[in-house]
KEFI-229886 format. One record per residue (C-alpha): residue in three letters; x, y, z. Coordinates in nm, 4 decimals. Layout:
N
("ALA",(X,Y,Z))
...
This chain:
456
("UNK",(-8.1794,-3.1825,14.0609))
("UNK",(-7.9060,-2.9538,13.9376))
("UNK",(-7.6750,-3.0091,14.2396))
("UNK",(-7.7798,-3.4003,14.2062))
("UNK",(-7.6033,-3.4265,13.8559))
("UNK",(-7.3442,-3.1776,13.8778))
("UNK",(-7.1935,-3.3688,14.1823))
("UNK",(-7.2901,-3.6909,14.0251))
("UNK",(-7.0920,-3.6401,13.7063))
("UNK",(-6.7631,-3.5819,13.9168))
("UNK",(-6.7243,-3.9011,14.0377))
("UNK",(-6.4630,-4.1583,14.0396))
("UNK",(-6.1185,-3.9288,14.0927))
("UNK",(-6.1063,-4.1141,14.4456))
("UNK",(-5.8568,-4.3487,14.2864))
("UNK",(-5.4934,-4.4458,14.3328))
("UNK",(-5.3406,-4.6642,14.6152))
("UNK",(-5.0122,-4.5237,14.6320))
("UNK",(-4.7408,-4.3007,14.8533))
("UNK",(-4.6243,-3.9946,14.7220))
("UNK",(-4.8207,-3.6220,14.6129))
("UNK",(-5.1887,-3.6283,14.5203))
("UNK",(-5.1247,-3.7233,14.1926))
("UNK",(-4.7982,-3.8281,14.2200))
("UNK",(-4.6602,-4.2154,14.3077))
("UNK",(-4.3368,-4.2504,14.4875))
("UNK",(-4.3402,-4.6006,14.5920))
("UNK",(-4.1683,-4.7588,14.2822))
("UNK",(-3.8652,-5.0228,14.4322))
("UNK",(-3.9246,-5.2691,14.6939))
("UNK",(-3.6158,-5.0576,14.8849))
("UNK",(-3.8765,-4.7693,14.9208))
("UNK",(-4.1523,-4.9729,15.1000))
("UNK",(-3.9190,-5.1522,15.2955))
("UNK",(-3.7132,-4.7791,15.4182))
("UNK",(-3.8735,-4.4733,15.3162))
("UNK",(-3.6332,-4.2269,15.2504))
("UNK",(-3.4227,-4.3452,14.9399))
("UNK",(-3.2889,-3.9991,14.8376))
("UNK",(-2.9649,-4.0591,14.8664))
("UNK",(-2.9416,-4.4076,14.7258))
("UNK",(-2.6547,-4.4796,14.4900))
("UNK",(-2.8439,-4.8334,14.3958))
("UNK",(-3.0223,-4.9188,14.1089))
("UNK",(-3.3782,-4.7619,14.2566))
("UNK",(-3.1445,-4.4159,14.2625))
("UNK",(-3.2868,-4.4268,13.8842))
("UNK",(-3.5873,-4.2512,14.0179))
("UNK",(-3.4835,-4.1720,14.3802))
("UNK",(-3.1253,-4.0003,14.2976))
("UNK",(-3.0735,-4.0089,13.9414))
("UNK",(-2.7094,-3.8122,13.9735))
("UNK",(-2.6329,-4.0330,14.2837))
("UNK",(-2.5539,-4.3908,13.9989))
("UNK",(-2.2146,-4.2033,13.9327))
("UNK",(-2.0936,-4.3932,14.2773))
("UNK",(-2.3117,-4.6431,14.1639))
("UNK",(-2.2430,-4.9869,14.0022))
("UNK",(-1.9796,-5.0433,13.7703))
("UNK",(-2.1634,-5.1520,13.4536))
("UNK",(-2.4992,-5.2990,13.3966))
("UNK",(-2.7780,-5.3055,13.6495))
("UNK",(-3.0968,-5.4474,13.6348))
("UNK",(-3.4289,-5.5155,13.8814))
("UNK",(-3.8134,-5.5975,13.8314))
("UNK",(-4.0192,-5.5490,14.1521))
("UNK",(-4.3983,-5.6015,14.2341))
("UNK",(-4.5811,-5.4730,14.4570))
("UNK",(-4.9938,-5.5059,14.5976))
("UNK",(-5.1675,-5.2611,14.7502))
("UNK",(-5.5308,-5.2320,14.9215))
("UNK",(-5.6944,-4.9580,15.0964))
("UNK",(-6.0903,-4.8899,15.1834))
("UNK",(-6.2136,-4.5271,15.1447))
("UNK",(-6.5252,-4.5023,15.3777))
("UNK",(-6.7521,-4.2067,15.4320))
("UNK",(-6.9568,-4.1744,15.7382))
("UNK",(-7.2644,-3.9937,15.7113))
("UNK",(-7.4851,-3.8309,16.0161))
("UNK",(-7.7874,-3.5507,15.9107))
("UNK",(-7.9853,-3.5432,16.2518))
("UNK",(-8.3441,-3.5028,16.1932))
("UNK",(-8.3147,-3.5674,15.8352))
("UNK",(-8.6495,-3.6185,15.6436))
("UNK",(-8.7846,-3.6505,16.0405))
("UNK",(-8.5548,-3.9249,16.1633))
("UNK",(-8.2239,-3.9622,16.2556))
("UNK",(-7.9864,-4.0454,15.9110))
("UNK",(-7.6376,-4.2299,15.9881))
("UNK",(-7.4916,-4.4365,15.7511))
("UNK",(-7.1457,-4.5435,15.6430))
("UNK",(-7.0325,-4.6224,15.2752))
("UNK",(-6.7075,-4.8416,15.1860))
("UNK",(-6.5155,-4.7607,14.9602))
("UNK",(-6.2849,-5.0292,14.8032))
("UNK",(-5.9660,-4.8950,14.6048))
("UNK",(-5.7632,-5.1557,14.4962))
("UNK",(-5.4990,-5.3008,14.2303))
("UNK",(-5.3606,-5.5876,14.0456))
("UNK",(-4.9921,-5.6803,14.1538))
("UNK",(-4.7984,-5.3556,14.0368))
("UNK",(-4.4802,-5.3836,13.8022))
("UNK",(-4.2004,-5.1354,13.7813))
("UNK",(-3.8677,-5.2310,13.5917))
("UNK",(-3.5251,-5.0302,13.6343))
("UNK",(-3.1873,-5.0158,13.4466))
("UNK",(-2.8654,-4.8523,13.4409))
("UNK",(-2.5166,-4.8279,13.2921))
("UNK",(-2.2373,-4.6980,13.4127))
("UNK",(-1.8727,-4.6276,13.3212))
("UNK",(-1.6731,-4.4469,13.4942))
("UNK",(-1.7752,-4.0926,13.4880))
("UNK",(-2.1347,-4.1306,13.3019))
("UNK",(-2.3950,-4.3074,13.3629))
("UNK",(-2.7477,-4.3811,13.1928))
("UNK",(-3.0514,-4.4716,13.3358))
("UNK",(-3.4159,-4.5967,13.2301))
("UNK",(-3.7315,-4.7087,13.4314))
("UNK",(-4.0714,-4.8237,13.3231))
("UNK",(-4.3539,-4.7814,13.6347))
("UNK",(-4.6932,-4.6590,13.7072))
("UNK",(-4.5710,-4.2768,13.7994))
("UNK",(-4.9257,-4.1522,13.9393))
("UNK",(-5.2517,-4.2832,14.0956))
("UNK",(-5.2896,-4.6504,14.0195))
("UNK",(-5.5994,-4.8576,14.1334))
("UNK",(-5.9591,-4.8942,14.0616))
("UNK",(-6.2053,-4.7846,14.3313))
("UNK",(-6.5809,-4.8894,14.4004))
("UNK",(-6.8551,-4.7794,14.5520))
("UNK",(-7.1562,-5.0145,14.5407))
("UNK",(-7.4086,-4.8478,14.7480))
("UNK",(-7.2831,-4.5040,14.5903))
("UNK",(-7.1947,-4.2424,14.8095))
("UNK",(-7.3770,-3.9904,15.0340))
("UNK",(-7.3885,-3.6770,14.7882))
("UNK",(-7.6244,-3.8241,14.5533))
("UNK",(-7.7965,-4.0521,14.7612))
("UNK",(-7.9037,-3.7461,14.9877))
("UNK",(-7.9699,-3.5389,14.7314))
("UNK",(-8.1827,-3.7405,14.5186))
("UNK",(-8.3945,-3.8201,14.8396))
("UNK",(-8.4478,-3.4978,14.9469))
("UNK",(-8.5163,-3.3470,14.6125))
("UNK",(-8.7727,-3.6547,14.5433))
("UNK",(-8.9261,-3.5604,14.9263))
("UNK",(-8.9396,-3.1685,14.7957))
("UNK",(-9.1843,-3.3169,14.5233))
("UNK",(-9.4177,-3.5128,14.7632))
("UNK",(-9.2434,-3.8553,14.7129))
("UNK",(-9.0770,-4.0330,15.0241))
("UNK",(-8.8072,-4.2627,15.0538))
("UNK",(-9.0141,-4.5470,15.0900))
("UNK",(-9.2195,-4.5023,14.7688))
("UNK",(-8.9203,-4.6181,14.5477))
("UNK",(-8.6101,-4.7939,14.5169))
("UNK",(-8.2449,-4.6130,14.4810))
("UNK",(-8.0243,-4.8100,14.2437))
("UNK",(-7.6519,-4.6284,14.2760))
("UNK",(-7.3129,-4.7826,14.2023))
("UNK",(-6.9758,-4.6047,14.0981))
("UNK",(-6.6702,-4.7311,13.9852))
("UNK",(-6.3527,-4.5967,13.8357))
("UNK",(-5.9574,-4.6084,13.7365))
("UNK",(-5.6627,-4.3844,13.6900))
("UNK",(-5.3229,-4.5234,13.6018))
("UNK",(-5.0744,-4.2900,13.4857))
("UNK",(-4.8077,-4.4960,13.3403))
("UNK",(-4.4498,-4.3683,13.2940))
("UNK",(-4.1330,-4.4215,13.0993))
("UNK",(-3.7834,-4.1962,13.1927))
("UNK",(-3.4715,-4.1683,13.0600))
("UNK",(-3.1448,-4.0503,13.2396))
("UNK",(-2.8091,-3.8967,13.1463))
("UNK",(-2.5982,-3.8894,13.5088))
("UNK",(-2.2377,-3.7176,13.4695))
("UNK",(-1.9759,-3.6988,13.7650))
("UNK",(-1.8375,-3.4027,13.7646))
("UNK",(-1.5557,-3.4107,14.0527))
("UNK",(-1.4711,-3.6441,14.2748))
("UNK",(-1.7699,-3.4868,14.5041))
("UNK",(-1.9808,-3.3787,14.2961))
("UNK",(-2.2446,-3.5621,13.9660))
("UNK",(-2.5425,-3.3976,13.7923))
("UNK",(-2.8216,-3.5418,13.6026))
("UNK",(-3.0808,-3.4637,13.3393))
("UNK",(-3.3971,-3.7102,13.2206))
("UNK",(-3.6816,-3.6769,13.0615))
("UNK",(-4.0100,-3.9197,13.1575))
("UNK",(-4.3225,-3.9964,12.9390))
("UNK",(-4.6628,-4.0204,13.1222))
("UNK",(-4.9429,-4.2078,12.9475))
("UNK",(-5.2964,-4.1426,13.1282))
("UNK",(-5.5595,-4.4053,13.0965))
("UNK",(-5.8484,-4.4175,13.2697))
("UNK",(-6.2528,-4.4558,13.3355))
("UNK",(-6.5573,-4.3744,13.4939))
("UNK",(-6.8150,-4.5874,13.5007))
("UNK",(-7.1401,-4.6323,13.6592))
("UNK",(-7.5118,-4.5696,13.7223))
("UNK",(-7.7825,-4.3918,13.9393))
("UNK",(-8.1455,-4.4457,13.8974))
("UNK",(-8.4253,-4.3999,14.1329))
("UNK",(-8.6802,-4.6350,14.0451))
("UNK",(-8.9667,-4.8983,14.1022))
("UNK",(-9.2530,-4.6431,14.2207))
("UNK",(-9.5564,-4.7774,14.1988))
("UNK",(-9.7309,-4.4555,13.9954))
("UNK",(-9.4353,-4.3518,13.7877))
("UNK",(-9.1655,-4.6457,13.7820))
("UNK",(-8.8252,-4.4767,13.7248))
("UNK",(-8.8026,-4.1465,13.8313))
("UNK",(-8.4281,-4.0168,13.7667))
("UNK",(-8.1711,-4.1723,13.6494))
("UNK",(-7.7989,-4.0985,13.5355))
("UNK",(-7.5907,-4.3768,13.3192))
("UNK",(-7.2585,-4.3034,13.2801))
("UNK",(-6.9446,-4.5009,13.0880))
("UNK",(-6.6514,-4.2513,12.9831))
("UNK",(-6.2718,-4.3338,12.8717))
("UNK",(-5.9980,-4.0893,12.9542))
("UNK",(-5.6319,-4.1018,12.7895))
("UNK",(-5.3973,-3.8653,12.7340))
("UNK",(-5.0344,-3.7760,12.7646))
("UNK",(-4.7539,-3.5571,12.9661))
("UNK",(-4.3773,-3.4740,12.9764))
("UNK",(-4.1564,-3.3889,13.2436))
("UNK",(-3.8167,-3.2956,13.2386))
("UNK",(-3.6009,-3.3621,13.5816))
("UNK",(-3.2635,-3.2315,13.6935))
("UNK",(-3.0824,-3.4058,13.9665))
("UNK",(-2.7584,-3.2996,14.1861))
("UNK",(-2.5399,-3.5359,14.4151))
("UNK",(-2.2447,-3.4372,14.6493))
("UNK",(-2.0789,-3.7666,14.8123))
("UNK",(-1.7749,-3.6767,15.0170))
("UNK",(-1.6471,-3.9969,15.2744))
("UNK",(-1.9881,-4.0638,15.4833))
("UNK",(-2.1808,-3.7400,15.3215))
("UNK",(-2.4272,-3.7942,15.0477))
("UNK",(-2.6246,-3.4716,15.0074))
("UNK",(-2.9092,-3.4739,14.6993))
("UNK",(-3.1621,-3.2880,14.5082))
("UNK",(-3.4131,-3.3307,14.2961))
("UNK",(-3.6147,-3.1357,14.0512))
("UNK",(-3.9406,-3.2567,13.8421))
("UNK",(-4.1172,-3.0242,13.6259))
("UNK",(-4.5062,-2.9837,13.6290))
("UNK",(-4.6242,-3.2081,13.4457))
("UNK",(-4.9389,-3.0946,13.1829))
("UNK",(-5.1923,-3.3831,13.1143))
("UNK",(-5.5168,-3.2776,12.9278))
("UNK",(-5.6731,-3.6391,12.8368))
("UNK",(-5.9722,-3.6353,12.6190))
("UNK",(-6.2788,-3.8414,12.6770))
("UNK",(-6.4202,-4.1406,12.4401))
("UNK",(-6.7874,-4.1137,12.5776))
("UNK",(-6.9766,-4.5074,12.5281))
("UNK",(-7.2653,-4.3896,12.7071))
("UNK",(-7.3648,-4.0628,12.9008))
("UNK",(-7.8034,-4.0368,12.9659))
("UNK",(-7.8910,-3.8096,13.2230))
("UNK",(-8.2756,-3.6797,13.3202))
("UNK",(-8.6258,-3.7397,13.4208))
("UNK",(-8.8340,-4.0902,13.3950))
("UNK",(-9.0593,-4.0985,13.1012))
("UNK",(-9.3389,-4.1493,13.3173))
("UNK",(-9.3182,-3.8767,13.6002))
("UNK",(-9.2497,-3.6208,13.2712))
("UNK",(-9.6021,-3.7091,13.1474))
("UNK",(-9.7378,-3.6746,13.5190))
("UNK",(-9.6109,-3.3121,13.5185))
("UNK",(-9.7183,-3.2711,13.1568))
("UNK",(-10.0538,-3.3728,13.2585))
("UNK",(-10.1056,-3.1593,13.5260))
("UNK",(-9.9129,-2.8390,13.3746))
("UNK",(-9.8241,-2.8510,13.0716))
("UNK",(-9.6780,-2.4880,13.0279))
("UNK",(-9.4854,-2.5031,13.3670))
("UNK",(-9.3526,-2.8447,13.2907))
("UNK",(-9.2399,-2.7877,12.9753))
("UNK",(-9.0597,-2.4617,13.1540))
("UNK",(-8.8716,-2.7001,13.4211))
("UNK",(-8.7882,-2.9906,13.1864))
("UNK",(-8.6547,-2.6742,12.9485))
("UNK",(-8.4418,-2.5340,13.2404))
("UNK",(-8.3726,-2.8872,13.3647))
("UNK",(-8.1884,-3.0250,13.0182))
("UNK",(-7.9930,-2.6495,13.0015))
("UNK",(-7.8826,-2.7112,13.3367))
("UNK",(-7.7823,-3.0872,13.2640))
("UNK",(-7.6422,-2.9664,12.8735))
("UNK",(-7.3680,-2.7372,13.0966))
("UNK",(-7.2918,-2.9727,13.3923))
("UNK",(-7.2740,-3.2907,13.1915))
("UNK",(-7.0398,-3.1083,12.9544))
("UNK",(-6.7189,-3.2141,13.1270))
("UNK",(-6.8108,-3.5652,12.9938))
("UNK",(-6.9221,-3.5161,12.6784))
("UNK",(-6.7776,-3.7258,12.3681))
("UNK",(-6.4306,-3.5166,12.2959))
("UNK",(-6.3721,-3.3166,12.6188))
("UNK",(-6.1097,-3.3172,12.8052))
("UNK",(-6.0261,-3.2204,13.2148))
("UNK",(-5.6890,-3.1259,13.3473))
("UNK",(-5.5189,-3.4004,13.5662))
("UNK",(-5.1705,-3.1922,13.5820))
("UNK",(-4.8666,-3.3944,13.7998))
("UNK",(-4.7294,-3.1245,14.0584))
("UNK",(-4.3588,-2.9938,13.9834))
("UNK",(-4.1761,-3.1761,14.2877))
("UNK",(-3.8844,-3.0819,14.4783))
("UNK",(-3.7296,-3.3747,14.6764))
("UNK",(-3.3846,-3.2650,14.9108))
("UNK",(-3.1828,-3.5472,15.1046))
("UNK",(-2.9072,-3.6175,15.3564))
("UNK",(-2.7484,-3.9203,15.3964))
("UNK",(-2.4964,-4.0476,15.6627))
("UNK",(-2.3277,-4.3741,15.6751))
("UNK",(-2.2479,-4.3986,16.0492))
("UNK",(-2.0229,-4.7239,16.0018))
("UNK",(-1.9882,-4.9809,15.7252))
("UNK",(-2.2988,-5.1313,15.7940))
("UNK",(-2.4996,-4.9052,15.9402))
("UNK",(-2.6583,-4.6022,15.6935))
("UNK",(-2.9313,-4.3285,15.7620))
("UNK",(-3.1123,-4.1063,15.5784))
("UNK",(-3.3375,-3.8073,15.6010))
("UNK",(-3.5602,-3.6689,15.3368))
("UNK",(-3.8202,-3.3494,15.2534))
("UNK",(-4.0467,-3.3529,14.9495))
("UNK",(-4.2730,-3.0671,14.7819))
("UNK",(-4.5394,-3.1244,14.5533))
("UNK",(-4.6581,-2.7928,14.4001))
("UNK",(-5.0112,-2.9109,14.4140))
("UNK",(-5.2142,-2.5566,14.4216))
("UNK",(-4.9815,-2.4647,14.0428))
("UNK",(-5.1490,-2.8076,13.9125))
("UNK",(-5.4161,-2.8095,13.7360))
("UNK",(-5.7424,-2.9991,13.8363))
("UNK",(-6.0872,-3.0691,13.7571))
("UNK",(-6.2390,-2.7141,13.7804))
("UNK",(-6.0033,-2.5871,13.9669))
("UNK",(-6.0164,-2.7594,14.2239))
("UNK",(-5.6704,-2.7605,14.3516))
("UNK",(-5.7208,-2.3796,14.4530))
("UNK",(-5.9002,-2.4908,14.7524))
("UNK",(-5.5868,-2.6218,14.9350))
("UNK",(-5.4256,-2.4104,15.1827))
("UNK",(-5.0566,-2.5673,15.0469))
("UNK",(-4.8864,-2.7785,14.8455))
("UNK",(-4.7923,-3.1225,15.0411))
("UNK",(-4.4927,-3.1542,15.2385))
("UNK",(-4.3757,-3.4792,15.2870))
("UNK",(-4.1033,-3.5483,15.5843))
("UNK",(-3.9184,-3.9099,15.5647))
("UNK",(-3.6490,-4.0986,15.7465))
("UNK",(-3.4913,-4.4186,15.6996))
("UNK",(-3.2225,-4.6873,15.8361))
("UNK",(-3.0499,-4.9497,15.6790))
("UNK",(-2.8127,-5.2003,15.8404))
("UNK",(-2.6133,-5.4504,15.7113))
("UNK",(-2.6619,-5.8074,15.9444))
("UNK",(-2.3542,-5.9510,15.7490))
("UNK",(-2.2715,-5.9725,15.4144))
("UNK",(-2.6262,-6.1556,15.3132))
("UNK",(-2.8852,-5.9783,15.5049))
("UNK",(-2.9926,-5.6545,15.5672))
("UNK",(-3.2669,-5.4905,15.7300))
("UNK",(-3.4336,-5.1360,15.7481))
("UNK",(-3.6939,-4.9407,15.8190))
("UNK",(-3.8726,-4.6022,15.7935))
("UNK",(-4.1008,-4.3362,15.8042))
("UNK",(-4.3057,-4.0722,15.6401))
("UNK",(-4.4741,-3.7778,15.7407))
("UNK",(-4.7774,-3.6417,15.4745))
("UNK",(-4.9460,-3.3188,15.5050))
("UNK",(-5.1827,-3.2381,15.1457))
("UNK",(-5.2833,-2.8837,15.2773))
("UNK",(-5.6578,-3.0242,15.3225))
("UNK",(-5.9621,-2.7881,15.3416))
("UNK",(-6.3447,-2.8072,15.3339))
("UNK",(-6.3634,-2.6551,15.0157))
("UNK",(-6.1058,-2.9663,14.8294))
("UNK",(-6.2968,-3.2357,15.0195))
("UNK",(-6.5915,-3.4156,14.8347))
("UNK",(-6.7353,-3.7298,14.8621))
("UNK",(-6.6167,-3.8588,14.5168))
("UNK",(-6.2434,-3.7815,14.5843))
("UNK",(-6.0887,-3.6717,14.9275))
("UNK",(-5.7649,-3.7207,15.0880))
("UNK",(-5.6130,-3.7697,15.4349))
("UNK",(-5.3105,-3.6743,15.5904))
("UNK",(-5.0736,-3.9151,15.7206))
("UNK",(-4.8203,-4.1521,15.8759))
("UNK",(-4.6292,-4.4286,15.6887))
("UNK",(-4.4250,-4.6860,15.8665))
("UNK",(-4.1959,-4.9149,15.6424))
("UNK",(-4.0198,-5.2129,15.7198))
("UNK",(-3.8073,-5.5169,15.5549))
("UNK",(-3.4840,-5.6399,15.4361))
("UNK",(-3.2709,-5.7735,15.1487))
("UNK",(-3.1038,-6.0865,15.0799))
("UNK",(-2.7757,-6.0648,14.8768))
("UNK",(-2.8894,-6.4168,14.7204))
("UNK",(-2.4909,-6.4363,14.5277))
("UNK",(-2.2686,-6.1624,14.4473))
("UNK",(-2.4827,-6.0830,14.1341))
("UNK",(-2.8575,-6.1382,14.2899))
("UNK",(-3.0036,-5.9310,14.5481))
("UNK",(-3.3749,-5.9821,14.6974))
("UNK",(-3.5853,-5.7064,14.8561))
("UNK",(-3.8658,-5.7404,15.0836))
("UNK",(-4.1015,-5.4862,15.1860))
("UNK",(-4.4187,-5.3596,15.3634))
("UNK",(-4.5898,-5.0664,15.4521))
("UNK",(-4.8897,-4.9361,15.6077))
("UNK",(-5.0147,-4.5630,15.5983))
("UNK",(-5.2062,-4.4328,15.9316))
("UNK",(-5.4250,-4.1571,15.8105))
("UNK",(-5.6328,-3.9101,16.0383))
("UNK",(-6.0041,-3.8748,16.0031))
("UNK",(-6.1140,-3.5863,15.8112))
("UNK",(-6.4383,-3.4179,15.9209))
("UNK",(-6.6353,-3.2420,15.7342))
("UNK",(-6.9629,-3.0302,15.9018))
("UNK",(-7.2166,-2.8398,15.6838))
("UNK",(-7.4866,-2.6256,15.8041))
("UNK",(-7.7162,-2.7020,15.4797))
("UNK",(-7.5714,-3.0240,15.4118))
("UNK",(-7.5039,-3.0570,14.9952))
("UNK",(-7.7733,-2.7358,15.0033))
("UNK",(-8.0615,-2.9222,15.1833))
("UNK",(-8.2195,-2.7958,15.5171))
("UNK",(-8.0225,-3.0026,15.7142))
("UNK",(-7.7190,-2.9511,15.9296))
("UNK",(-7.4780,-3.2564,15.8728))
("UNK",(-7.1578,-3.3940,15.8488))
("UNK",(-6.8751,-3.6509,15.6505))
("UNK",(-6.6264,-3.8687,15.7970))
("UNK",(-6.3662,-3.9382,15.6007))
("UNK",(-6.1601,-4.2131,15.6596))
("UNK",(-5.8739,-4.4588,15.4890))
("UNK",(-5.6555,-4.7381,15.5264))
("UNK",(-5.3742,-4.8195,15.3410))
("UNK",(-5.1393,-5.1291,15.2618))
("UNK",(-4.8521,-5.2356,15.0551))
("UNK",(-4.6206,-5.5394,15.0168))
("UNK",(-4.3782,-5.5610,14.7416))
("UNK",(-4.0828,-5.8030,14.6187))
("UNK",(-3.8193,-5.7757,14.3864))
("UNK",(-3.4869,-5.8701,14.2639))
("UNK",(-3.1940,-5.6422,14.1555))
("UNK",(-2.9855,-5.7798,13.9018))
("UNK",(-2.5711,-5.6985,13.8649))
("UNK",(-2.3698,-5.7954,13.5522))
C-alpha cells in the first residue's frame, strides 16, 4: 500500500509536446520546425534564437504571430511473466496533446541597437491522459489486494490520470552592435507556471466489501521564474558565429489542493476491525502515517521544484551563395543543476546535448525551402525513468518553406516529426513485487506550424 500511493501521488509530469531540454521548449517560430538549427538567424525568430544576431537584422519594425499543433502518444508496454500465475502483457496509451500553440515576436532596430520582445509557451506545453492508468499502480494495487487473499477477479479497478504543464513566457531584449563584426545582447524573460493534476484510482465493486482502496486526486500548480540571457554575434562576409547563454531558471509553484482522499474502503476497515481489532487499528495507524508523509507533496500550500535548466546554445552559420545558407548548431541543458520533484534529476548520467543542422535555399525571390535535423540525448537512466513521466532520446527531421507573399509579408510553413528510441526498462522485483518484469517505453511525436512575419 505504501509504494501504491507514493507512486500514485507522482503522477501527471509526463506532459509537454515540445522540442528542446526536458523542461525546456525550443520550437517557438514556424522557421524552427521547418529548419532546425536557427542559431544564427538575423530574422525576426533571432528574438529567441540569436538575440545579438537583429543588429544585421531589419531596419525598423518587425513583427510575426505563428501557430503551431502538436500530438504525440506516450505508451508503456508491460510484460511480468508468471505474474499472479499467468502470463501479464499489456500496453497503456498515453495521449499528450495541445490546443493550436501561439507565440508572437517583435523587434526594433536602428542602426546600432536593437530591441526585442516575444510572448510564447517557453516550457512543456500539453495535457496528457491516461484512461486505463498506468502499470505502477495497476500492478501494485493487484498484487497488494492478492497479498490479502483477494484476486483480480473479485473486484473492479477504476484508474484514470490526467494532467497539464504550460510554462508561459514573456522576454525582453536590448541587442547593441558593437563593430562592424561584432553585437552583444542582454534580456530578461518572465515564466508563469500553471498547471494540474487530476484524477482517480479506486478498486471497487467486491461483492463482501465494495470499495476497497481508493485515491481521488484534483491539485492546481502556479508559480513563477526569471531568467536572465546574454547573447554574442560575430558576422564577417559569409561567417555568422553565435552564442547563447540562459540562466537556470528557479520555479517553486505552490499547490491550491480542491480535493486530495487517499486510504482504505469503509467496509474492508470494519472487516479487519472485526477480526482484530488491536492489529487493525496498528496497520490503519501505520497506514495514514505512511499516507500523511507521501501525500504531503500535494497537500493544500506545498510546493515542488520544476527548475528550467541554464542552457548554452553555440552556432555556425555559412552562406555558401546568395541563396543558398547552412547552419550548424550544439545545445546544453544543465538538467542534473535543475531542480526536480525529489530530486529526481540526480538520476541522469548528463545534462542533454542536443546536435542540429539546417539548410535554407532561396528558389527565387518568393520561395524558399529548407530543412533540418536534430540530434537529442537526455542522459536517460533506470533510476529517472517512471511510468508517470519518462523520456526518450531522439531524432527530429524538419522540413518546409516560406513564401515572401509582398515585400512586407512573409509566410512560413513547417513540419516536424521526432523518431524516438524505445526505452527499456527490466526489474528483478518489479515496483517491489515477486516478480521479474519489464517497461517499454515508447513515443511519437508531431508538429505543424504556420505563421506570418510582418516588415514595416
Amino acid at each position: 500500500m505504501k509504494k501504491f500511493f507514493t507512486l500514485v501521488v507522482i503522477l501527471c509530469m509526463s506532459v509537454g509536446v515540445r522540442a528542446g531540454g526536458l523542461m525546456t521548449n525550443t520550437n517557438y517560430h514556424i522557421a524552427f520546425d521547418r529548419m532546425m538549427a536557427r542559431g544564427t538567424s538575423f530574422d525576426i525568430d533571432a528574438v529567441f534564437s540569436n538575440p545579438a544576431g537583429l543588429a544585421w537584422g531589419h531596419e525598423g519594425w518587425q513583427l510575426s504571430l505563428n501557430f503551431q499543433k502538436p500530438w504525440q502518444d506516450r505508451d508503456i508496454e508491460t510484460t511480468i511473466p508468471g505474474f499472479l500465475g499467468n502470463d501479464f502483457h499489456h500496453k497503456y496509451h498515453g495521449k499528450a496533446s495541445a490546443p493550436i500553440v501561439p507565440a508572437l515576436f517583435a523587434s526594433y532596430k536602428k542602426d546600432r541597437i536593437a530591441v526585442s520582445a516575444m510572448i510564447g509557451i517557453v516550457g512543456s506545453g500539453g495535457f496528457v491522459e491516461y484512461k486505463e492508468g498506468v502499470p505502477m499502480f495497476n500492478i501494485l494495487l493487484t498484487s497488494m489486494l492478492a497479498s490479502n487473499g483477494i484476486m483480480p477477479n473479485q473486484y473492479k479497478l477504476d484508474s484514470e490520470m490526467k494532467g497539464k504543464q504550460y510554462i508561459y513566457g514573456g522576454q525582453l531584449n536590448f541587442t547593441y552592435r558593437f563593430t562592424d563584426y561584432l553585437s552583444a545582447a542582454v534580456g530578461f524573460r518572465a515564466n508563469y507556471y500553471d498547471g494540474y493534476y487530476r484524477g482517480h484510482v479506486i478498486a471497487t465493486d467486491h461483492p463482501q466489501f465494495g470499495e476497497l482502496a481508493k485515491l481521488l486526486l484534483d491539485v492546481d500548480q502556479k508559480g513563477w521564474g526569471f531568467t536572465p540571457i546574454i547573447s554574442l554575434n560575430y558576422h564577417q562576409g559569409p561567417l555568422t558565429l553565435a552564442a547563447r547563454y540562459e540562466f537556470r531558471t528557479k520555479i517553486n509553484p505552490k499547490n491550491e489542493t480542491n480535493v486530495l482522499d487517499a486510504g482504505l474502503g469503509t467496509n474492508l476497515i470494519a472487516a479487519m476491525m472485526a477480526v482484530d481489532p488491536v492489529g487493525a487499528q496498528a496497520k490503519l495507524s501505520a497506514l495514514n502515517t505512511q499516507l500523511g508523509g507521501y501525500t504531503a507533496p500535494y497537500e493544500d500550500g506545498a510546493r515542488t521544484r520544476y527548475d528550467m535548466p541554464a542552457l548554452l546554445s553555440v552556432a555556425a552559420g555559412y552562406e555558401f551563395t546568395p541563396k543558398l545558407r547552412a547552419t550548424l548548431e550544439y545545445h546544453f541543458f544543465d538538467d542534473k543543476n535543475a531542480k526536480m520533484a525529489n530530486d529526481r534529476q540526480k538520476e541522469l548520467k548528463h545534462g542533454t546535448h542536443e546536435f542540429l543542422a539546417g539548410v535554407e535555399y532561396d528558389i527565387n525571390e518568393k520561395f524558399t525551402v529548407s530543412c533540418g535535423a536534430q540530434r537529442t540525448d537526455y542522459g536517460l537512466s533506470d533510476g529517472y525513468e517512471q511510468n508517470t513521466s519518462f523520456a526518450c532520446d531522439s531524432w527530429s527531421i524538419g522540413l518546409g518553406g516560406a513564401w515572401n507573399i509582398t515585400k512586407k509579408i512573409r509566410m512560413n510553413a513547417g513540419y516536424f516529426i521526432s523518431i524516438y528510441s524505445d526505452y527499456t526498462k527490466s526489474q528483478n522485483n518489479y515496483l517491489g513485487t515477486p516478480y521479474a518484469g519489464k517497461d517499454v517505453y515508447s513515443r511519437t511525436n508531431n508538429v505543424i506550424g504556420v505563421g506570418i512575419d510582418y516588415k514595416f
